[in-house]
N, C-alpha and C positions, 0 to 999 in steps of 0.2 A: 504494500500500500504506500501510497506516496501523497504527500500533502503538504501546505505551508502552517505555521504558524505566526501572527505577527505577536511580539514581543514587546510591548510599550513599556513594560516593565521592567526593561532594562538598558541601562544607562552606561556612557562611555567614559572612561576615564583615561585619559594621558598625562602618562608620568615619564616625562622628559626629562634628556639631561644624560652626561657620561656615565653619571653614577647610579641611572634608575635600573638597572636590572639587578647590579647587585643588591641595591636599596631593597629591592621587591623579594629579592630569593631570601634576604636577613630577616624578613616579619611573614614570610607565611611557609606554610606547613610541607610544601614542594618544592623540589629542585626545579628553577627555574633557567630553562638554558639560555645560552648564549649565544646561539647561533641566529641570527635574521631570517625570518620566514618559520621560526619555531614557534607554536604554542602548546600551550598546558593548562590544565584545571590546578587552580592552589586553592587556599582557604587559610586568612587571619584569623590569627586565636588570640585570646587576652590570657594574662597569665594562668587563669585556672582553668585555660583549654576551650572555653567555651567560642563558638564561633560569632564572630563580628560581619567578616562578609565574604561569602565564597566566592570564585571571581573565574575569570577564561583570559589569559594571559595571549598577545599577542606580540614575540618581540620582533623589536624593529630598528634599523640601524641608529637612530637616535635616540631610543628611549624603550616603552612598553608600553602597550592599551589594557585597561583594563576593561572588564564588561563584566557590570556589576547590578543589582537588585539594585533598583533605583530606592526603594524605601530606606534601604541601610546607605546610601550610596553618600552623606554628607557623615554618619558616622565613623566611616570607613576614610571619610579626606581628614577629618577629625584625630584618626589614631596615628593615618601616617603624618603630618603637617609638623607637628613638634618634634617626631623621629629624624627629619633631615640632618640637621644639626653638620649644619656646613656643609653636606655634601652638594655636586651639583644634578638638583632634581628639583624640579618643578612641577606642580598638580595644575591641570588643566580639563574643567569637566565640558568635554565637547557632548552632552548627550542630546542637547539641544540641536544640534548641526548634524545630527547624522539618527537614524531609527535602527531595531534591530529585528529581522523575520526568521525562523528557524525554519530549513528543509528538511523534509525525511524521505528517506527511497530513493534521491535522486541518484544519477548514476557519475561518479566523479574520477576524475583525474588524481587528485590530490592525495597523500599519504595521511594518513592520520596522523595528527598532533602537526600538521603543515596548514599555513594559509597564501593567499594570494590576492592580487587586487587589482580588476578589469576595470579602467574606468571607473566608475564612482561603487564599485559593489566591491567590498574584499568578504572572501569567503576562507571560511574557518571550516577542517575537518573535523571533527570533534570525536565521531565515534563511526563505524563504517556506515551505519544508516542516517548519521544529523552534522547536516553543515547549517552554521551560522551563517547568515551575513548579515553586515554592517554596511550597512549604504547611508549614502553621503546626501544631506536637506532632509526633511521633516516626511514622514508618513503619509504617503498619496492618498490617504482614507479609505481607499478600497480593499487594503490586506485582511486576509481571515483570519480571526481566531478561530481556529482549530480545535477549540480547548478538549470536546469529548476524545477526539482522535489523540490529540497530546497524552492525554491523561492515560490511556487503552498503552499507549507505546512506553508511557514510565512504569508505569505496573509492571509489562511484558518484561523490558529492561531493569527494570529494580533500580530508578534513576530518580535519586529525590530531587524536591523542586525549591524554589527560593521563597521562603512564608510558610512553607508547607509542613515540609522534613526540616531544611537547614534554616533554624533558628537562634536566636540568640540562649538560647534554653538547653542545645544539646554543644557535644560536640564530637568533631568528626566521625570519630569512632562510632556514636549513637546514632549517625544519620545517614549513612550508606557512605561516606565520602573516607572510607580507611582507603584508599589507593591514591589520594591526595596527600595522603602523609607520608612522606620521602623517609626511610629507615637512618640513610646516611648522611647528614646535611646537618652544617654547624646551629650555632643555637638560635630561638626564635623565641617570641612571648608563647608561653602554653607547651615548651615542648617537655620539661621534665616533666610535666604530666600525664602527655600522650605516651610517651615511652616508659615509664611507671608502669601505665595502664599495661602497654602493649607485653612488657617483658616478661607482668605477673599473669597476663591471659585475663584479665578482669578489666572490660571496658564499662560493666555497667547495664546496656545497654545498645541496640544492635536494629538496622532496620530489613526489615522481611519481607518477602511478597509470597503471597498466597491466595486461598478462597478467601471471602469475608470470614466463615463462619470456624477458619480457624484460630481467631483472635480473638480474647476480650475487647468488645466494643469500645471499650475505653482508650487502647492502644492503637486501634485504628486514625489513618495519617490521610491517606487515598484510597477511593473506592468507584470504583467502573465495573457493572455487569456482574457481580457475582465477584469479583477479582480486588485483593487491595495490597497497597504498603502499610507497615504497621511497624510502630515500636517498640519493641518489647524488652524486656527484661532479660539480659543472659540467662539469669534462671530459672525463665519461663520456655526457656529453648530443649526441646526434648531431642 
């Protein structure tokens, strides 16, 4: 199945300057590479791990793009802004200047964790089925939200969503995004915690996909057709 999503909900941020990549690999939970035309999912954490704002890293020969949850997206210029501390890095929120629509099924060129930029549309592979793009001026008003299809395809993928699963309430580990936590990468706010967790096997906390009716109602996160994500309790995991 193949369809768009438009995204209003989420916002651009560029963080310029010689020193924004390392700036960016120092406060969040991923190694973030170096190479131009590379991207990555990371996720900032505050010191006791909890998640601030997960984000889709774009780098580029002067700097990095973030694309972030526009509702966290001033708390998130808030945590980096007093981190610079003389480096050369600049926050610039272009979300204004450019919208963002998600593809699914399309058929692509691109390597995953690669993006590229025709004209005013740069496209992010993100996963073998979802490219981003970030297209340049304001939302034509005719994109679809997609949302029932969207929601059927995170379930299927076990891919939490920003408001949903990743809140400021969990963190990583509790919200499907452990594969955003880089094992080997020097320190970061939140990381004696997440490695704590990870070394003792005890995260707390874990998200699942399944029927509805294998969950306490309670724990339920998303729900489509029969099908949901859900939170649970490690020790609710048989």
């Amino acid at each position: 199945m193949s369809f768009t999503h438009a995204r209003d909900d989420i916002g651009v941020l560029y963080v310029r300057g010689s020193d924004a990549t390392a700036f960016v690999d120092g406060l969040s939970t991923n190694l973030i590479p170096t190479e131009p035309g590379r991207a990555v999912q990371t996720a900032f954490t505050d010191r006791a791990a909890k998640i601030i704002a997960a984000a889709v890293v774009l780098v580029r020969e002067e700097g990095v793009v973030l694309l972030v949850h526009r509702p966290v997206m001033q708390t998130l210029i808030d945590h980096l802004q007093p981190r610079r501390l003389g480096q050369d890095v600049a926050l610039v929120d272009l979300s204004e200047r450019n919208h963002v629509v998600y593809a699914i099924g399309r058929t692509t060129t691109l390597n995953i964790g690669t993006w590229e930029t025709q004209e005013s549309n740069t496209t992010v592979q993100l996963h073998q089925e979802l490219q981003v793009h970030v297209i340049a001026g304001p939302p034509p008003g005719d994109e679809a939200n997609n949302v029932e299809a969207w929601t059927a395809w995170r379930i299927q993928h076990r891919w939490p969503e920003h408001g949903v699963e990743i809140t400021p309430n969990h963190h990583p580990f509790a919200c499907g995004l452990e594969a955003l936590v880089h094992d080997n990468k020097g320190c970061y706010l939140g990381q004696e915690v997440l490695t704590r967790m990870k070394s003792r096997g005890k995260t707390g906390w874990i998200l699942m996909q399944g029927d509805v009716t294998d969950f306490p109602e309670q724990r339920l996160t998303t729900t489509h057709e029969g099908k949901a994500l859900a939170i649970v309790r490690t020790s609710e995991v048989q």
